[in-house]
mmCIF file of the N, C-alpha and C atoms, coordinates in Angstrom:
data_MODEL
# 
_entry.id   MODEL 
# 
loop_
_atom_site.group_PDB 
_atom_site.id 
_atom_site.type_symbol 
_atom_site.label_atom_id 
_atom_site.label_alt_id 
_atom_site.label_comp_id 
_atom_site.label_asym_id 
_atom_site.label_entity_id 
_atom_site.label_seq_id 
_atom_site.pdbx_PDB_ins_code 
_atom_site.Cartn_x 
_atom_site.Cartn_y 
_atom_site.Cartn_z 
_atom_site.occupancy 
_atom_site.B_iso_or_equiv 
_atom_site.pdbx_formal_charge 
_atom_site.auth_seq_id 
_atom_site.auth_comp_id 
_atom_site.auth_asym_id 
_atom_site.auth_atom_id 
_atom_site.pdbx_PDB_model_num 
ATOM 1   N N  . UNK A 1 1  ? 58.784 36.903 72.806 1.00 0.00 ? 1  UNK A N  1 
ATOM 2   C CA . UNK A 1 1  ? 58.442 37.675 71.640 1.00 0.00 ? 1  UNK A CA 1 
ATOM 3   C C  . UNK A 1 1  ? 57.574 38.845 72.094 1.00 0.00 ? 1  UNK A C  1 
ATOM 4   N N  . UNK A 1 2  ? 57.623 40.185 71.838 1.00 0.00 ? 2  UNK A N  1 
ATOM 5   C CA . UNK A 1 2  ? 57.159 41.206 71.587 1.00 0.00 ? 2  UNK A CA 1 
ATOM 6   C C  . UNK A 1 2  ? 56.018 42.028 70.870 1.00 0.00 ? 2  UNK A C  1 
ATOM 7   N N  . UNK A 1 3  ? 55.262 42.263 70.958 1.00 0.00 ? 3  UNK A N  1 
ATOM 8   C CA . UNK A 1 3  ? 54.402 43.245 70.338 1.00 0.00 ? 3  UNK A CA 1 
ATOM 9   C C  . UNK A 1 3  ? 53.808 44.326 70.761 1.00 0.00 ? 3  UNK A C  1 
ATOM 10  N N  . UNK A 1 4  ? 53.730 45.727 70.252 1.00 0.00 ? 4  UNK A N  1 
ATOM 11  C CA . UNK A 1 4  ? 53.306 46.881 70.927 1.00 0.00 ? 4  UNK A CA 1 
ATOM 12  C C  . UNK A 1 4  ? 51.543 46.846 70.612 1.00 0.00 ? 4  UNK A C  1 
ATOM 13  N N  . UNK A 1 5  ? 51.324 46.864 71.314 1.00 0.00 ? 5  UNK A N  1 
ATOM 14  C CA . UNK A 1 5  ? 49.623 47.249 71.481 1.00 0.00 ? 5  UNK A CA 1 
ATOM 15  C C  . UNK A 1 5  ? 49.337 48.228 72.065 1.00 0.00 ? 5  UNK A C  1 
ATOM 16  N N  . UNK A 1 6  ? 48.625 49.253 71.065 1.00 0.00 ? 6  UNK A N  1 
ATOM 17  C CA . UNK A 1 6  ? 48.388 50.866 71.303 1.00 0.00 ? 6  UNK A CA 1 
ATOM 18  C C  . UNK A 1 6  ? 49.301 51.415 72.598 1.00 0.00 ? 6  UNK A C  1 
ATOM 19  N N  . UNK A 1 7  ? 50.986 51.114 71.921 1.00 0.00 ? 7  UNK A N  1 
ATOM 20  C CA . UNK A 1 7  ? 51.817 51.871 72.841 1.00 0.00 ? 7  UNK A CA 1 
ATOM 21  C C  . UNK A 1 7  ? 52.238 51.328 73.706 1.00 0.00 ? 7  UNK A C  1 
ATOM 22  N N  . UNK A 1 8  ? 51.922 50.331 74.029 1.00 0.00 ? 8  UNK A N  1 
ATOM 23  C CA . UNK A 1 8  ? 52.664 49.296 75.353 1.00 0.00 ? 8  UNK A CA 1 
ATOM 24  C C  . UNK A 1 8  ? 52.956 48.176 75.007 1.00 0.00 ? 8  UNK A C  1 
ATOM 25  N N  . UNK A 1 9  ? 54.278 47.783 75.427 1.00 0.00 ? 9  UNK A N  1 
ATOM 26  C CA . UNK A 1 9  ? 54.656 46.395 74.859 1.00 0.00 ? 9  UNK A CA 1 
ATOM 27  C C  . UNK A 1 9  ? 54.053 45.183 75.586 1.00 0.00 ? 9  UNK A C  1 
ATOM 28  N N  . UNK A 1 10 ? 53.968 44.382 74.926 1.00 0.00 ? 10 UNK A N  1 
ATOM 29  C CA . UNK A 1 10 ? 53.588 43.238 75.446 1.00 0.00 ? 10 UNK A CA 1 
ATOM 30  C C  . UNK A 1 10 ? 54.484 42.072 75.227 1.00 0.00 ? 10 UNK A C  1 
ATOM 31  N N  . UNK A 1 11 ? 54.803 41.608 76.202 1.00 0.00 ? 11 UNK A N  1 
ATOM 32  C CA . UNK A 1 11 ? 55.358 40.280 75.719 1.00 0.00 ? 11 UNK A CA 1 
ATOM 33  C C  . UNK A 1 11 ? 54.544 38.480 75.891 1.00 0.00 ? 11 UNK A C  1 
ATOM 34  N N  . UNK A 1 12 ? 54.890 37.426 74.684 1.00 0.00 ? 12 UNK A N  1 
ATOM 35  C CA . UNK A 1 12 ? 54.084 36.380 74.484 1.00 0.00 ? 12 UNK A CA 1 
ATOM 36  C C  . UNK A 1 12 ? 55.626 35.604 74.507 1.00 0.00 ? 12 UNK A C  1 
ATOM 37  N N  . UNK A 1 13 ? 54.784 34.221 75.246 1.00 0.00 ? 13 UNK A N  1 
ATOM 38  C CA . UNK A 1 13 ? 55.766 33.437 75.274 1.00 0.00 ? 13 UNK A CA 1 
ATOM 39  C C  . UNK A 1 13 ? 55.994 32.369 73.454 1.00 0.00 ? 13 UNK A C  1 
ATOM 40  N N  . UNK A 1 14 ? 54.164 32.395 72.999 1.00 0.00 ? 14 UNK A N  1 
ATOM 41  C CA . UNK A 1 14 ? 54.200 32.401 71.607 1.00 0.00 ? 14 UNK A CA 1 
ATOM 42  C C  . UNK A 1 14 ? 53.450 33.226 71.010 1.00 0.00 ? 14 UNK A C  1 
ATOM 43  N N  . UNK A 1 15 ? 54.099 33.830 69.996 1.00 0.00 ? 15 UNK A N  1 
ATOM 44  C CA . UNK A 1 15 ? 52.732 35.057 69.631 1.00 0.00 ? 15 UNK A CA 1 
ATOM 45  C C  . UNK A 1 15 ? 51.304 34.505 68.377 1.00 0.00 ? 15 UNK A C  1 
ATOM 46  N N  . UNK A 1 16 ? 50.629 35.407 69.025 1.00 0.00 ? 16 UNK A N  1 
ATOM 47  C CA . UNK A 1 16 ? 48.991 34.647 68.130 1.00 0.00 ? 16 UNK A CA 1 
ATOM 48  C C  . UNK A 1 16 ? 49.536 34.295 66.409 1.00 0.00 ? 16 UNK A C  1 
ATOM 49  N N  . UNK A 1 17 ? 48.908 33.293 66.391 1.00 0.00 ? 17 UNK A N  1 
ATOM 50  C CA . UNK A 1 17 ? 49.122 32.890 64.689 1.00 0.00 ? 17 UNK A CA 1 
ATOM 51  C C  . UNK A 1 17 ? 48.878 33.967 64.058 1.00 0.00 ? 17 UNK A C  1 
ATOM 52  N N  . UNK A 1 18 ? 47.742 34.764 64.307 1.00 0.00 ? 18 UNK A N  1 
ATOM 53  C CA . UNK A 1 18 ? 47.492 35.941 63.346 1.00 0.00 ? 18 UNK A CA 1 
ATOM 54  C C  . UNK A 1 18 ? 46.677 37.199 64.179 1.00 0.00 ? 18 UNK A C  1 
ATOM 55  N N  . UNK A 1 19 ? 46.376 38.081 63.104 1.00 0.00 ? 19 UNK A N  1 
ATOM 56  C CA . UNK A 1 19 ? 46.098 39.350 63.676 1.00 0.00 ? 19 UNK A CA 1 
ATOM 57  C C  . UNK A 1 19 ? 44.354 38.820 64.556 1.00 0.00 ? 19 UNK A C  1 
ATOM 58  N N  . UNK A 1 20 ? 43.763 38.118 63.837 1.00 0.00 ? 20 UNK A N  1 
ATOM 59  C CA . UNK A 1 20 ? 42.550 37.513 64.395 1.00 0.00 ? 20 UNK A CA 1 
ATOM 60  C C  . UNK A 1 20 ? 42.219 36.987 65.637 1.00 0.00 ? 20 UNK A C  1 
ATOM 61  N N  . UNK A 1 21 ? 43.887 36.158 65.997 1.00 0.00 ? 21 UNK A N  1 
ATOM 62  C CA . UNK A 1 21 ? 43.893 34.732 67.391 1.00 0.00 ? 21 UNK A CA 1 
ATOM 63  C C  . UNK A 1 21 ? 44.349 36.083 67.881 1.00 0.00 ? 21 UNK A C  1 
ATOM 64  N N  . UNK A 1 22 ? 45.166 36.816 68.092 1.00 0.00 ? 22 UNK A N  1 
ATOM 65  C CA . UNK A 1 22 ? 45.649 38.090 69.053 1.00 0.00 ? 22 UNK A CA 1 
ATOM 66  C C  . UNK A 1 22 ? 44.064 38.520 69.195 1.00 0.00 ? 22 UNK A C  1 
ATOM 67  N N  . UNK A 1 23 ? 43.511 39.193 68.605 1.00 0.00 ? 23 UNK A N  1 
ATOM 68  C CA . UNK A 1 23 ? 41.872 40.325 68.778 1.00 0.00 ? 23 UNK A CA 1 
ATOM 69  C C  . UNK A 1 23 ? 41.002 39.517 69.213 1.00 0.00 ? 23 UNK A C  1 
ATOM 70  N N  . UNK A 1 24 ? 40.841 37.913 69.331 1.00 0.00 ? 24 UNK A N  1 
ATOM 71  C CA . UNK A 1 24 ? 40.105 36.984 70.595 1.00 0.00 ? 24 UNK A CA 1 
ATOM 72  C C  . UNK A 1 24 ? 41.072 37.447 71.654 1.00 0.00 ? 24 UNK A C  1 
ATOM 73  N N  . UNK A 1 25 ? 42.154 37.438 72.093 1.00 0.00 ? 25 UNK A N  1 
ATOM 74  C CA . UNK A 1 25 ? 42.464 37.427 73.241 1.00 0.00 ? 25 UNK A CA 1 
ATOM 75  C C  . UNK A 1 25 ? 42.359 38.872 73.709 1.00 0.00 ? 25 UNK A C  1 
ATOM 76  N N  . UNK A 1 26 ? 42.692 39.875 73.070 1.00 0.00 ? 26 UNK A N  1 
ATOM 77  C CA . UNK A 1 26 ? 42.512 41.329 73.232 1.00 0.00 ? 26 UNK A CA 1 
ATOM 78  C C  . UNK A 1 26 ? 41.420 41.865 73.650 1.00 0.00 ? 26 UNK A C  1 
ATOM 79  N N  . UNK A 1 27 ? 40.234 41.753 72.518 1.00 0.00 ? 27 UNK A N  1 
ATOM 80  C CA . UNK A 1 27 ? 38.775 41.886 72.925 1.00 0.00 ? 27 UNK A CA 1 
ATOM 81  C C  . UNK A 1 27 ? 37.784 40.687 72.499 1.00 0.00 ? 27 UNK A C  1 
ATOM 82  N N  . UNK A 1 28 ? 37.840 39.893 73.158 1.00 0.00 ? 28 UNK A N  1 
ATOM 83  C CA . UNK A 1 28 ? 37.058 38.846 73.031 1.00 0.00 ? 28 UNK A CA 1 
ATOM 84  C C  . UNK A 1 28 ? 35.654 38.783 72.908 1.00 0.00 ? 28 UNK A C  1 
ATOM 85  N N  . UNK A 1 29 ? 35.490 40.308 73.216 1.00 0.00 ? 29 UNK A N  1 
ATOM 86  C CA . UNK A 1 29 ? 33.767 40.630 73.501 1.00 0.00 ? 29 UNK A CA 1 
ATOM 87  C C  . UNK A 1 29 ? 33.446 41.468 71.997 1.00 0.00 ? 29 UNK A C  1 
ATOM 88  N N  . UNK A 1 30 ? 34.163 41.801 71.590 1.00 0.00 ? 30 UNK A N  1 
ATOM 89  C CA . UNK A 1 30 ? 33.998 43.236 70.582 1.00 0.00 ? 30 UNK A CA 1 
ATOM 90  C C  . UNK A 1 30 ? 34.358 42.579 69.277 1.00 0.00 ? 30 UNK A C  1 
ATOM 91  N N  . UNK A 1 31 ? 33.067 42.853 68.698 1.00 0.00 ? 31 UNK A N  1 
ATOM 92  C CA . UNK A 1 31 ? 33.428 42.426 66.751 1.00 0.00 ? 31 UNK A CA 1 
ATOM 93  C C  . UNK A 1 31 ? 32.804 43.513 65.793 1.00 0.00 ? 31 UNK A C  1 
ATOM 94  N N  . UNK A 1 32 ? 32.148 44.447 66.896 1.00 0.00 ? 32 UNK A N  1 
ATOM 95  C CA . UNK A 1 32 ? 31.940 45.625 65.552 1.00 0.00 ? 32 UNK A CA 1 
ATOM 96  C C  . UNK A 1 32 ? 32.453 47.124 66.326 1.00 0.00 ? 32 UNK A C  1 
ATOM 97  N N  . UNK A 1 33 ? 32.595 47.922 65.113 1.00 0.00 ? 33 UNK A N  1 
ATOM 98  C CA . UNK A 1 33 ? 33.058 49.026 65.414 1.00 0.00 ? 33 UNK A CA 1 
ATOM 99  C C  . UNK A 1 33 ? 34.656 49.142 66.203 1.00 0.00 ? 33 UNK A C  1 
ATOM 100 N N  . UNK A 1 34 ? 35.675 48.247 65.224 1.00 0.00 ? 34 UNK A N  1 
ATOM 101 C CA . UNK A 1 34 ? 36.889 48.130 65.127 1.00 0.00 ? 34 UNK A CA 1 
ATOM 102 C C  . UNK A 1 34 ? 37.693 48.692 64.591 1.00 0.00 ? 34 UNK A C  1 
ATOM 103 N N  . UNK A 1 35 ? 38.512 49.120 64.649 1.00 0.00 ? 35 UNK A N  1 
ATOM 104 C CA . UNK A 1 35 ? 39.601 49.562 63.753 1.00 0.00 ? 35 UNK A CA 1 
ATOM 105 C C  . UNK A 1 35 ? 41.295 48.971 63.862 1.00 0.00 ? 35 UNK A C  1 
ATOM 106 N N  . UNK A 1 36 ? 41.013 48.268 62.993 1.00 0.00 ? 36 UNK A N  1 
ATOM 107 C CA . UNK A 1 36 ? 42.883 47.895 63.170 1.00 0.00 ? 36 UNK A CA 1 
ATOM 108 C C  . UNK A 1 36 ? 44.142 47.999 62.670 1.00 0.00 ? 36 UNK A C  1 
ATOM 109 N N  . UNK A 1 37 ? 45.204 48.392 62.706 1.00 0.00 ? 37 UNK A N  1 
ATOM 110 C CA . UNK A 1 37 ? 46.509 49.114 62.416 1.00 0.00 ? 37 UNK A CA 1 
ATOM 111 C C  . UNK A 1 37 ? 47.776 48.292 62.742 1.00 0.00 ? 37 UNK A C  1 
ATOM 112 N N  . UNK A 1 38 ? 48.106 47.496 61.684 1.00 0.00 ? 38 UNK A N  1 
ATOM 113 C CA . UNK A 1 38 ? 49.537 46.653 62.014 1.00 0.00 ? 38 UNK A CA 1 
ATOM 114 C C  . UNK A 1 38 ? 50.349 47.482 61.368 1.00 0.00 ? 38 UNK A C  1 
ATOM 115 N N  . UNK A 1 39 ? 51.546 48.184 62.059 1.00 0.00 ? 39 UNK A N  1 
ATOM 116 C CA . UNK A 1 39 ? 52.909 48.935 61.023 1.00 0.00 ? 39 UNK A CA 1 
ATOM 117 C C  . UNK A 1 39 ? 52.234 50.102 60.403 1.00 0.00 ? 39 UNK A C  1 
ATOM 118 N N  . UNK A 1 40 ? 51.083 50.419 61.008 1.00 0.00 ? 40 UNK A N  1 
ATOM 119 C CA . UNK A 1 40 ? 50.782 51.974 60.795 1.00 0.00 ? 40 UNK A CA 1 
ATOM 120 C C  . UNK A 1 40 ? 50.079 51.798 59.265 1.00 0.00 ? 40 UNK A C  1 
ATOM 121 N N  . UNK A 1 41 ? 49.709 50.263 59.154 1.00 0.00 ? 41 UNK A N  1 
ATOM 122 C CA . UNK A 1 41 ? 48.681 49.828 57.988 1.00 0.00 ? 41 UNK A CA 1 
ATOM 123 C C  . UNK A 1 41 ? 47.393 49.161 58.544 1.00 0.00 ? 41 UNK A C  1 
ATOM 124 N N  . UNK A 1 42 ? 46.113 50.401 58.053 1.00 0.00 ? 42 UNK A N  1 
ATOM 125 C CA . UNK A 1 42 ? 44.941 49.849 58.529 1.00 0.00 ? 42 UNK A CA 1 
ATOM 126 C C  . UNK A 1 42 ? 44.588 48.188 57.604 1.00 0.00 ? 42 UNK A C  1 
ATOM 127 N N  . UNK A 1 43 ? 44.331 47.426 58.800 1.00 0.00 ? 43 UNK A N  1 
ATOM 128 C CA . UNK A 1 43 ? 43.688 46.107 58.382 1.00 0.00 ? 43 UNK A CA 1 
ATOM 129 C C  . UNK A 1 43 ? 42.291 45.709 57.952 1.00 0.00 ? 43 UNK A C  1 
ATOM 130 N N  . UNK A 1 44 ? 41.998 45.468 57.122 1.00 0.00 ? 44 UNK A N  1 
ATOM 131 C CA . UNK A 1 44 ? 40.304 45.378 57.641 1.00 0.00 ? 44 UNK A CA 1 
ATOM 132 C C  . UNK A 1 44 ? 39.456 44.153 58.086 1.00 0.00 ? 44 UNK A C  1 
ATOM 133 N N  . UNK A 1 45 ? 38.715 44.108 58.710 1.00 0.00 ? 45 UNK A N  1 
ATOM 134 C CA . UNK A 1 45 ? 38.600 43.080 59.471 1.00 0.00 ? 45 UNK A CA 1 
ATOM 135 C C  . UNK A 1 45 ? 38.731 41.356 58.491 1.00 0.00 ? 45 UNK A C  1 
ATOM 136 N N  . UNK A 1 46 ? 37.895 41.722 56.991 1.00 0.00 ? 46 UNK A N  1 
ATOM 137 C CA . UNK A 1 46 ? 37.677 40.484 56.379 1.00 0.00 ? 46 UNK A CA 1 
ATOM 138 C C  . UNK A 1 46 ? 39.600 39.529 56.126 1.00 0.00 ? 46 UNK A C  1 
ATOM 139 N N  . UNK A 1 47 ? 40.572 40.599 56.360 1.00 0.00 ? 47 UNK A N  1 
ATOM 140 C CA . UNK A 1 47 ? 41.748 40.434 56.346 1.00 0.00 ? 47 UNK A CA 1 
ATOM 141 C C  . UNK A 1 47 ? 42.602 39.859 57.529 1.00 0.00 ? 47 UNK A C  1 
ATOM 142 N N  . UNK A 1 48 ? 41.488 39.542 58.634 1.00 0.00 ? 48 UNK A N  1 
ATOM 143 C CA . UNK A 1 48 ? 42.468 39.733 59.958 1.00 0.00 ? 48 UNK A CA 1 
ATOM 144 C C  . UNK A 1 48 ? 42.851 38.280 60.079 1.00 0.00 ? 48 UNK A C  1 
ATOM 145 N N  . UNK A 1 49 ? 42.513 37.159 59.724 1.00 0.00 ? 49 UNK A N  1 
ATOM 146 C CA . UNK A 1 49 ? 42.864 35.819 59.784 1.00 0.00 ? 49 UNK A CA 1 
ATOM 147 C C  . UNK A 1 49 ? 44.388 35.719 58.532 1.00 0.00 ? 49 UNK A C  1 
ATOM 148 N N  . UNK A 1 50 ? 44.348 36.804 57.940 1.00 0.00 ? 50 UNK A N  1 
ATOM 149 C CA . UNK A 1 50 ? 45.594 36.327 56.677 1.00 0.00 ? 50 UNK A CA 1 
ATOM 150 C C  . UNK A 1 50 ? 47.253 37.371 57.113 1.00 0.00 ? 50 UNK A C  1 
ATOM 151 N N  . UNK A 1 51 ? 46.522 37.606 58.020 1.00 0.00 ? 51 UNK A N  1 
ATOM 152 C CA . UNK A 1 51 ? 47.418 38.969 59.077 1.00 0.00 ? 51 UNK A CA 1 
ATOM 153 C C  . UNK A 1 51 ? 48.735 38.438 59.686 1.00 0.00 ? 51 UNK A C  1 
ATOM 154 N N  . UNK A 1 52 ? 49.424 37.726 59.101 1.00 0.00 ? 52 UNK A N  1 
ATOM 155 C CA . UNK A 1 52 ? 50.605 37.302 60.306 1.00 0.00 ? 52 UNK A CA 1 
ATOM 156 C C  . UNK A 1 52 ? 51.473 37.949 61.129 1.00 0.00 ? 52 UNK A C  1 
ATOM 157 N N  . UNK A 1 53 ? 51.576 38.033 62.398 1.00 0.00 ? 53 UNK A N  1 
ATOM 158 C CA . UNK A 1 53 ? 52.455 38.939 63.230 1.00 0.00 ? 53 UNK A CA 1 
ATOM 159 C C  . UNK A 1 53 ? 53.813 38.122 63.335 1.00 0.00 ? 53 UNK A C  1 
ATOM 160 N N  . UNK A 1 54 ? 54.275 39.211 63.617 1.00 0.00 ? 54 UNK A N  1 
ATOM 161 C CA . UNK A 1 54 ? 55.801 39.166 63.545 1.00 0.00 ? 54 UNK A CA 1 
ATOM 162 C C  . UNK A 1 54 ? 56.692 39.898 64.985 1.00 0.00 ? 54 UNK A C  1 
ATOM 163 N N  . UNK A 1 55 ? 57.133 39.135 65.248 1.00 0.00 ? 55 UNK A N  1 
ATOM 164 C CA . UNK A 1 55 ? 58.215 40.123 66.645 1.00 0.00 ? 55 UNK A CA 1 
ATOM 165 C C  . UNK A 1 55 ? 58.495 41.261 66.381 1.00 0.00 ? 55 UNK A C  1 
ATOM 166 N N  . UNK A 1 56 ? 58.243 41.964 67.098 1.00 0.00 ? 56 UNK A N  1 
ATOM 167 C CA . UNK A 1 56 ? 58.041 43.473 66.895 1.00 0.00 ? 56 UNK A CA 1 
ATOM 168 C C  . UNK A 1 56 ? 56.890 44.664 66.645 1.00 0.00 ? 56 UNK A C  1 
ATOM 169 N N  . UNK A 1 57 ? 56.096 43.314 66.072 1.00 0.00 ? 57 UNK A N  1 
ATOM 170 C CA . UNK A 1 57 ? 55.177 44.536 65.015 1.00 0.00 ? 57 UNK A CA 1 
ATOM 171 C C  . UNK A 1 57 ? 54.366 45.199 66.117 1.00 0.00 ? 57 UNK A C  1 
ATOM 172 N N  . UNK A 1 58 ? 53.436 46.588 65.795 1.00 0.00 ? 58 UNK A N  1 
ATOM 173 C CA . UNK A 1 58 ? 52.876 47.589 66.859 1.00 0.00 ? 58 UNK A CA 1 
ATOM 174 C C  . UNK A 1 58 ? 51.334 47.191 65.869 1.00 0.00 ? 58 UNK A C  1 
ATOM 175 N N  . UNK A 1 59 ? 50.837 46.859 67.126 1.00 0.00 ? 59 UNK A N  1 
ATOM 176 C CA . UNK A 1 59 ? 49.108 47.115 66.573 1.00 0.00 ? 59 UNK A CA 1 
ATOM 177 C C  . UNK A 1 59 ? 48.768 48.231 67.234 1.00 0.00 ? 59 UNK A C  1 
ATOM 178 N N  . UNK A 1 60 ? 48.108 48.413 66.814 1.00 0.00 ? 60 UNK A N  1 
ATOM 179 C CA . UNK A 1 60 ? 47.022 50.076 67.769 1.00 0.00 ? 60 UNK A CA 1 
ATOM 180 C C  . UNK A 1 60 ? 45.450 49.352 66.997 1.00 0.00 ? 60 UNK A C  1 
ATOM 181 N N  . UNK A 1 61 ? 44.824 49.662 67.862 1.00 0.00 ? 61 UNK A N  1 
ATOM 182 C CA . UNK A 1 61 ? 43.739 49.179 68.422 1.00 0.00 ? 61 UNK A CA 1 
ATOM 183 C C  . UNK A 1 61 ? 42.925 50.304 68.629 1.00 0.00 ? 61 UNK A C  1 
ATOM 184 N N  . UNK A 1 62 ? 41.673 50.663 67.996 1.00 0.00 ? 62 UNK A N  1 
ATOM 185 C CA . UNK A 1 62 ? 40.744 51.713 68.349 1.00 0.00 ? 62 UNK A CA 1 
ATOM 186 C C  . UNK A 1 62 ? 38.881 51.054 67.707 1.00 0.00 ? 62 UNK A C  1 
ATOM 187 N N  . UNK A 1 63 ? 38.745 51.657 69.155 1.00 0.00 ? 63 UNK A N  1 
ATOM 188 C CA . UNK A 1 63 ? 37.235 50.854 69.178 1.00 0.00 ? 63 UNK A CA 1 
ATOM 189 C C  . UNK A 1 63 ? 35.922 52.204 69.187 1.00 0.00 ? 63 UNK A C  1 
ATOM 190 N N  . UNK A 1 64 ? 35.137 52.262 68.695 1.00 0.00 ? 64 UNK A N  1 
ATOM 191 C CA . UNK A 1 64 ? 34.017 53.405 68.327 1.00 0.00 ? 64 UNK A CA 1 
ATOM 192 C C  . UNK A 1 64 ? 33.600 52.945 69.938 1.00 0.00 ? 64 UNK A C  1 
ATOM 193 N N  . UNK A 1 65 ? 33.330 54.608 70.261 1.00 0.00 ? 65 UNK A N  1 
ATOM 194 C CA . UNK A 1 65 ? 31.948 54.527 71.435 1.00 0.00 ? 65 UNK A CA 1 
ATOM 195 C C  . UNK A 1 65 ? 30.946 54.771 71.248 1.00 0.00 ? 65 UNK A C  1 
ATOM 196 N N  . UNK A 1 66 ? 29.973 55.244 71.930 1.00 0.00 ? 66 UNK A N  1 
ATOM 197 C CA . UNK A 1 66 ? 29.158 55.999 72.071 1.00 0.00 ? 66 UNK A CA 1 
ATOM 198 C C  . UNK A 1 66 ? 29.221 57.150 72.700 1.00 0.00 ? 66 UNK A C  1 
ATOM 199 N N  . UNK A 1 67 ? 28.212 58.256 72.638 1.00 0.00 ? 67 UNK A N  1 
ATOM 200 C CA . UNK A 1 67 ? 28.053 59.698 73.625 1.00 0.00 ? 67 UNK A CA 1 
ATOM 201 C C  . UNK A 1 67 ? 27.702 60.500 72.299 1.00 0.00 ? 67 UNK A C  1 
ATOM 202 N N  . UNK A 1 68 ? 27.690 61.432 73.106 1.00 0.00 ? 68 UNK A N  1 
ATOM 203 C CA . UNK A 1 68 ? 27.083 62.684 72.329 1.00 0.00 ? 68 UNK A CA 1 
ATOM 204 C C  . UNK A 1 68 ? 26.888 63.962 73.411 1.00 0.00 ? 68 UNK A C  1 
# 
């Protein structure tokens, strides 16, 4: 099974139950200053456990920095 993450496919032999079990394995370190995008629909985080992925679907993934 398949999923694009910000532009590159990935393949899972099972894919995460939801948009939540994928973003532990993605960024396991990072819980603020997220932004998430399944099908070019922003998610918001209180939503990411009700998120089910599907073969195919494209997340994009964008995380705030810092600088100035």
């Amino acid at each position: 099974m398949e999923i694009t993450i910000n532009h590159t496919t990935k393949t899972f032999e099972v894919l995460p139950d939801n948009l939540e079990a994928l973003m532990a394995v993605e960024i396991p370190e990072k819980k603020k200053g997220i932004a998430v995008a399944v099908n070019n629909r922003i998610i918001p985080m209180s939503a990411w456990a009700e998120t089910i992925l599907k073969d195919k679907d494209s997340v994009l993934i964008i995380t705030a920095t810092q600088g100035g």
